[in-house]
C-alpha positions as CSV (number, residue, x, y, z in Angstrom):
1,X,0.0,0.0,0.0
2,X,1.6,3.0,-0.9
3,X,1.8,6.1,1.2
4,X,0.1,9.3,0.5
5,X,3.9,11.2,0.5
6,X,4.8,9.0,-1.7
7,X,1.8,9.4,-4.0
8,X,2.3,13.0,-4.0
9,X,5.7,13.2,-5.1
10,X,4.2,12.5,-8.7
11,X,2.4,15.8,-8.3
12,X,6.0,17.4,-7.2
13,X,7.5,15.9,-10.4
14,X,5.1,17.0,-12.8
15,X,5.2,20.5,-11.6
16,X,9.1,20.3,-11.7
17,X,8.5,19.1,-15.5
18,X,6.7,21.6,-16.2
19,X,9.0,24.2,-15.0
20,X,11.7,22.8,-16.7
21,X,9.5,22.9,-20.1
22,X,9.4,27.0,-19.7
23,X,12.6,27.8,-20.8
24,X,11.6,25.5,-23.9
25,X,8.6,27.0,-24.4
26,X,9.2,30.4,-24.4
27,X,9.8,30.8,-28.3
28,X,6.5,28.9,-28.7
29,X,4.5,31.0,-26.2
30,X,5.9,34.1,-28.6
31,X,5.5,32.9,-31.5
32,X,1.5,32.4,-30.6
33,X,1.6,36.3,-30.2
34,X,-1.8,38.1,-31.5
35,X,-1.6,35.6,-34.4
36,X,-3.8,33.0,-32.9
37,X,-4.8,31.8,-29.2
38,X,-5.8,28.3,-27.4
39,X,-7.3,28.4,-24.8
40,X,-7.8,25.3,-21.7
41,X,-10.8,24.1,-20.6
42,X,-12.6,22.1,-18.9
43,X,-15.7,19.4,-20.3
44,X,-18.6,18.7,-17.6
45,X,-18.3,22.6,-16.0
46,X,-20.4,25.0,-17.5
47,X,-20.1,28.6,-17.3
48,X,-21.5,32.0,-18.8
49,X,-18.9,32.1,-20.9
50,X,-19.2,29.0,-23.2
51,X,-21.6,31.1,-24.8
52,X,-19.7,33.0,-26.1
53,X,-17.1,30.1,-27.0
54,X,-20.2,28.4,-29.3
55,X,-21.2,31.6,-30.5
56,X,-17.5,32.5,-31.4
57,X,-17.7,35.6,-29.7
58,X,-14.5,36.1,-28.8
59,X,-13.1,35.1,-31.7
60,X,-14.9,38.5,-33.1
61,X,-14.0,40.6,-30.4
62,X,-10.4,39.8,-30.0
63,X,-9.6,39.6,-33.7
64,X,-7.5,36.2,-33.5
65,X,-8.7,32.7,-34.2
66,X,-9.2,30.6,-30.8
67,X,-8.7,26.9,-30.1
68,X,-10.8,25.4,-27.1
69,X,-8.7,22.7,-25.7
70,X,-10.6,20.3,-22.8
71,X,-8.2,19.2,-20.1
72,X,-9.1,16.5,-17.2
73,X,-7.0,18.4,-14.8
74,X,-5.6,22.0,-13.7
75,X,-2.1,20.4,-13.2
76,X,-2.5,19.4,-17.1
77,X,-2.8,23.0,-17.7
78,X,-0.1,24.3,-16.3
79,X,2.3,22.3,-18.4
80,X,0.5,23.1,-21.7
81,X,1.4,26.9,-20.7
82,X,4.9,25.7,-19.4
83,X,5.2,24.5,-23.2
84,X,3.6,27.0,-25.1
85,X,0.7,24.7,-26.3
86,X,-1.8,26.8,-24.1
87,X,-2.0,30.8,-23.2
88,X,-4.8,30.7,-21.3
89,X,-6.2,28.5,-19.0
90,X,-9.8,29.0,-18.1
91,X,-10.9,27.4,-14.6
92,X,-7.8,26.2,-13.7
93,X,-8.2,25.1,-10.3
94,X,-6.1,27.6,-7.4
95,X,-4.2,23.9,-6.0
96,X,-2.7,22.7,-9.4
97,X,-1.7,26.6,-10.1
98,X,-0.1,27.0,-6.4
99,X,1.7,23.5,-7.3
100,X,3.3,24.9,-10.6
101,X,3.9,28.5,-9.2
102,X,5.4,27.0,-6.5
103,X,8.0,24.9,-8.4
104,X,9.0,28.1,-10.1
105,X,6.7,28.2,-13.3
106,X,6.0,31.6,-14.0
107,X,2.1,31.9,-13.8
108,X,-0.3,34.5,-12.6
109,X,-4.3,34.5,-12.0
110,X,-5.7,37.6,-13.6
111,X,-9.6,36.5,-12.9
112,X,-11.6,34.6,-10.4
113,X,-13.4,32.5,-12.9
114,X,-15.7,31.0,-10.4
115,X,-16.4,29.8,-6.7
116,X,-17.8,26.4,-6.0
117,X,-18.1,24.7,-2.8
118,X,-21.0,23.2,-3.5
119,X,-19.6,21.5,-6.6
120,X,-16.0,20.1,-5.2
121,X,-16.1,17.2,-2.9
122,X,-15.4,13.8,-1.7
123,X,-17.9,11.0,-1.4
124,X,-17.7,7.9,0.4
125,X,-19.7,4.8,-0.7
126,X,-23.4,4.9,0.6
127,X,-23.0,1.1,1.8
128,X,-19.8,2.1,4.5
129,X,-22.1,3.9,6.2
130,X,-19.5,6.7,7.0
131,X,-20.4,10.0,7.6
132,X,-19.0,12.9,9.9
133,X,-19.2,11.1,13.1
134,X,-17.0,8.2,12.1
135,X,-15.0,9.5,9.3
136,X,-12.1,7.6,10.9
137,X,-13.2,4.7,9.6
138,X,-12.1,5.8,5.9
139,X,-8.5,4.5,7.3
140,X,-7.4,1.5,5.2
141,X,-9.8,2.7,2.5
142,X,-9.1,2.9,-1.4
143,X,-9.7,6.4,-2.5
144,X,-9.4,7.7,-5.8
145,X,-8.6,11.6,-5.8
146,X,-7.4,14.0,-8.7
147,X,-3.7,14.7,-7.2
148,X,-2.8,17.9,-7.2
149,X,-6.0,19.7,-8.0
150,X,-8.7,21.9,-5.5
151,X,-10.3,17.9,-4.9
152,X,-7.2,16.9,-3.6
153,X,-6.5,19.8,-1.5
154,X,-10.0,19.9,-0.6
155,X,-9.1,15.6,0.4
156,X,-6.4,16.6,2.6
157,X,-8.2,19.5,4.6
158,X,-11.0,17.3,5.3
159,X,-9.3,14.4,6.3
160,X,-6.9,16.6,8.7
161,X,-9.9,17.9,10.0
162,X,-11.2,14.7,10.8
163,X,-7.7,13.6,12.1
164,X,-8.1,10.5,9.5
165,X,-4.2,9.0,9.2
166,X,-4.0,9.0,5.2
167,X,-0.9,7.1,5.2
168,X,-3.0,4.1,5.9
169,X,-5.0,4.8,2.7
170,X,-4.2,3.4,-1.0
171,X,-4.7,6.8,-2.3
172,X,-5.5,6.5,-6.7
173,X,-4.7,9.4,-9.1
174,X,-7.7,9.5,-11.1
175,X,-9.8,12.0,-13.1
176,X,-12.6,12.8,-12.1
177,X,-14.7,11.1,-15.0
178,X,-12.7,8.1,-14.8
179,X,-13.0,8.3,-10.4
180,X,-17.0,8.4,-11.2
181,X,-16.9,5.2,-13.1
182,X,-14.5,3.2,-11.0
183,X,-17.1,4.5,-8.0
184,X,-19.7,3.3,-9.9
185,X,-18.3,0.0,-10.3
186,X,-17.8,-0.6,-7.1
187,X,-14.1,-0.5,-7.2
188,X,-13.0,2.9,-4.4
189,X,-14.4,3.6,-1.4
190,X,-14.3,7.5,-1.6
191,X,-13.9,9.3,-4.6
192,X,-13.3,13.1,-5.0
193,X,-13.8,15.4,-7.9
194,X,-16.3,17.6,-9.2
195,X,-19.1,19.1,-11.4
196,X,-20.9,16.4,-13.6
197,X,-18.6,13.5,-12.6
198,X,-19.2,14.8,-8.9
199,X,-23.1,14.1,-9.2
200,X,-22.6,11.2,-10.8
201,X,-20.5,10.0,-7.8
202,X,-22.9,10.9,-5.4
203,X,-25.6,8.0,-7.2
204,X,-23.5,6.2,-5.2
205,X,-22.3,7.6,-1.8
206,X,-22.5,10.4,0.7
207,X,-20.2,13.6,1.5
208,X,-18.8,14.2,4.6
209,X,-19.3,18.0,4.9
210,X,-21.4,20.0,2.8
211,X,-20.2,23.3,1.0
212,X,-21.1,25.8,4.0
213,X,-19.4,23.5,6.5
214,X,-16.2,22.9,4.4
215,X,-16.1,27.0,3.7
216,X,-15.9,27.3,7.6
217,X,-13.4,25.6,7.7
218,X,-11.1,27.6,5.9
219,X,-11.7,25.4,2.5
220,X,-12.0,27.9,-0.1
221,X,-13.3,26.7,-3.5
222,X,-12.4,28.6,-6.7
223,X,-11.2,28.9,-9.9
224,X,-9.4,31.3,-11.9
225,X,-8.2,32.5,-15.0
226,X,-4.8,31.6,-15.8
227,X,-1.8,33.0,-17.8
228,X,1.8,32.6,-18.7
229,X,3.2,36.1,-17.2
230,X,5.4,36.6,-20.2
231,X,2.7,36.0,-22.8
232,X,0.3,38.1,-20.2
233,X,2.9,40.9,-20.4
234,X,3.3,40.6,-24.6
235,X,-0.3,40.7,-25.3
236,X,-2.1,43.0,-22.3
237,X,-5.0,43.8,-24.6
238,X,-5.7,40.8,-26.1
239,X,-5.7,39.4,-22.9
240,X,-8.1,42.2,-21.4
241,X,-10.3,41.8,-24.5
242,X,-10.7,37.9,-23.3
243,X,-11.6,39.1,-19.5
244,X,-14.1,41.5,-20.8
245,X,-16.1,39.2,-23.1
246,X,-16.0,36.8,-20.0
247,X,-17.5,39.9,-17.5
248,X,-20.2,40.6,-19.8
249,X,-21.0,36.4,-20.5
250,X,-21.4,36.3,-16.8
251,X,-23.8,39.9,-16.3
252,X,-25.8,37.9,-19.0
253,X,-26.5,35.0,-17.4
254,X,-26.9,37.1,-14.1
255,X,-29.2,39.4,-15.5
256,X,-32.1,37.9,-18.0
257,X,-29.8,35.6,-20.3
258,X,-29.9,32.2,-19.1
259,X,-32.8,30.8,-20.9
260,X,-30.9,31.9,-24.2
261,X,-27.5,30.6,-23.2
262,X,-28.0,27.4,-21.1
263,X,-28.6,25.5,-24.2
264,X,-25.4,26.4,-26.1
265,X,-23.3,26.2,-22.9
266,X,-24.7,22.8,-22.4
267,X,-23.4,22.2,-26.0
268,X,-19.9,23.3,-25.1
269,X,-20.1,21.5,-21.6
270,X,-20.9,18.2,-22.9
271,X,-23.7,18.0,-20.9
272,X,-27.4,18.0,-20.9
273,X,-29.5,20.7,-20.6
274,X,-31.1,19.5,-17.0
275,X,-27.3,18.7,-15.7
276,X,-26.2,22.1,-16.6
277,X,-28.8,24.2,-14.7
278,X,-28.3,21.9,-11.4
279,X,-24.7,21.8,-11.7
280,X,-24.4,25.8,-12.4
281,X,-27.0,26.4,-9.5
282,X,-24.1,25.7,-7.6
283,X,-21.8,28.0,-8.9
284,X,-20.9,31.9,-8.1
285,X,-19.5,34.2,-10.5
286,X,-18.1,37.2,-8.9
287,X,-18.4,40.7,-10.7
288,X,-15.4,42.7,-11.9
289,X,-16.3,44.9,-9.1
290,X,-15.7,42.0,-6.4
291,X,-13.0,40.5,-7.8
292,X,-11.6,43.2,-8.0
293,X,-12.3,44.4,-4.2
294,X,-9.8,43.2,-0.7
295,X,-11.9,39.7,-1.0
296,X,-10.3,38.5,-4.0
297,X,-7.3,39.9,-6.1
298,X,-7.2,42.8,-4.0
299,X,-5.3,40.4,-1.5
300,X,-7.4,37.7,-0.5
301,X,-6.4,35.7,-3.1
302,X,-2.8,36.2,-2.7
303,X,-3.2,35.2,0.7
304,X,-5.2,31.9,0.3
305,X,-2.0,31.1,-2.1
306,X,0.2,31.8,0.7
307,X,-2.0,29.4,2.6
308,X,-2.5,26.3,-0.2
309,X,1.5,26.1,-0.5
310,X,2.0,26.4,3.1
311,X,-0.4,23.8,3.7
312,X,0.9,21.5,0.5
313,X,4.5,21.8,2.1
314,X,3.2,20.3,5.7
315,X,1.4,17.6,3.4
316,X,4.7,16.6,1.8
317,X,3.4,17.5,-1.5
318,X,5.6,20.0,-2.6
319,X,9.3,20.9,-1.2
320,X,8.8,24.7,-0.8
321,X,6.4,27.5,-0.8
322,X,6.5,31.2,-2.0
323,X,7.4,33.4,0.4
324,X,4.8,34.9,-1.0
325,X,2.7,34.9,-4.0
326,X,1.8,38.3,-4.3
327,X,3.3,38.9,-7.9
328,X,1.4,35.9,-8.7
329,X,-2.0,37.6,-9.2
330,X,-2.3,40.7,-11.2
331,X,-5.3,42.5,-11.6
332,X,-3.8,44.9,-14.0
333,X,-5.6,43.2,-16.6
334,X,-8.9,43.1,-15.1
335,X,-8.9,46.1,-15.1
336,X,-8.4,47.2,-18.0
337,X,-10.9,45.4,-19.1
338,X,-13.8,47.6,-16.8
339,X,-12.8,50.3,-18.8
340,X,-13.4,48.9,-21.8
């Protein structure tokens, strides 16, 4: 049975990969300047702004022809940038970004994409009977968790909380999607992941802590928008033209818009129209004006960096942290793209 430091070194490695990847990719990430863009994202999590994806919206409004690229995990996305295959990663969960930055990839979040904590968890199989009052139990259990990504840090928290030994655990890197099927097979005990693979996982099992009692915890869920600093830095406008089609996606769907767009962002989601609505009932999308206040990129975020590599470095996960990660947010960007 493997241990969980053990397990985790993988993550270690593929951040230090990655890393060693941007020096080779910095003539690709140039040469993608303003000619043409790809962007990362993920299938089975809808947002606003796959509207505007299917529409080809920002295609129009940027000027550049874009490539949609679906990843199964944040960590994927960092070394896509780290190579030059990606400029921006949309979504990209704040655990595999603190992983990458941490190593010494040269990342920053320019956007909150969107907060979830409804729609990140763990679930433990219905017939263990394990819940809250006897989460101890879980030890000796087969769990399959996305390593490296906001489930897995979302794993760890939980199972610190619940003072659960997870050395004692067989501990699986597995997507999501392919987590939901092992689950449903019969195969894991717990599983962790998120949006549509996340309710499929709960056919089959119970959380431990629901969304509300995870957040008072301290176990922030949410995503941002992700960019290679130097290719932020060579195309500021281009990249402030892609934040502000995003804003306006999301004032649509806030305001009057989301009988129009829930179809096509189902489209682009790969899910059905009844999935999408429940699984985006869960979801938050903060206004320029918020992320933009003390709460998010005005610090906050920078702190709850501070905190994920802190915490991954106690966990054994990676060998260092930041001292800190406040040049790894910049809301420059942002905005711009207010006042446009």
């Amino acid at each position: 049975m493997k241990s969980l430091k053990s397990l985790l070194s993988n993550v270690s490695t593929v951040a230090l990969i990655a890393t060693s990847v941007v020096v080779a990719g910095i003539a690709a990430s140039t040469a993608a300047k303003a000619e043409d863009l790809t962007v990362a994202y993920f299938l089975e999590w809808p947002t606003p702004n796959q509207f505007a994806q299917t529409k080809k919206i920002y295609a129009e409004k940027l000027g550049v022809s874009i490539k949609w690229v679906s990843f199964d995990a944040g960590t994927a996305m960092s070394a896509a940038m780290a190579s030059g295959d990606v400029q921006i990663s949309f979504s990209q969960g704040i655990p595999p970004f603190v992983v990458a930055a941490s190593a010494g990839q040269d990342l920053q979040v320019v956007d909150v994409a969107v907060s979830y904590s409804e729609n990140d968890n763990c679930v433990v199989r219905a017939s263990h009977e394990i819940t809250k009052e006897n989460a101890k139990e879980l030890e000796g259990k087969q769990v399959g968790v996305p390593l490296g990504t906001a489930a897995h840090y979302g794993f760890l928290k939980q199972m610190a909380h619940f003072n659960v030994n997870t050395s004692t655990m067989k501990i699986v890197d597995m997507s999501p999607a392919d987590g939901a099927a092992a689950f449903a097979s019969g195969n894991l005990d717990m599983v962790c992941g998120w949006g549509g693979a996340l309710r499929r996982m709960k056919e089959h099992g119970n959380v431990l802590l629901s969304g509300t009692e995870k957040e008072a915890l301290g176990i922030q869920v949410f995503d941002a928008t992700t960019v290679s600093t130097q290719w932020a830095q060579e195309n500021a406008e281009l990249l402030a033209k892609f934040l502000k089609v995003t804003a306006d996606m999301n004032a649509k769907f806030a305001g009057d818009g989301m009988a129009e767009m829930l179809p096509l962002i189902a489209k682009a989601a790969g899910m059905d129209e009844k999935a999408t609505k429940a699984t985006m009932a869960g979801f938050a999308f903060p206004t320029v004006e918020e992320q933009l206040s003390a709460k998010w990129l005005g610090g906050g975020t920078q702190k709850f960096l501070k905190e994920v590599g802190d915490f991954f470095v106690e966990q054994g996960t990676i060998p260092k942290a930041r001292d800190s990660y406040d040049d790894a947010v910049d809301a420059s960007y942002l905005q711009a793209a207010s006042k446009m």
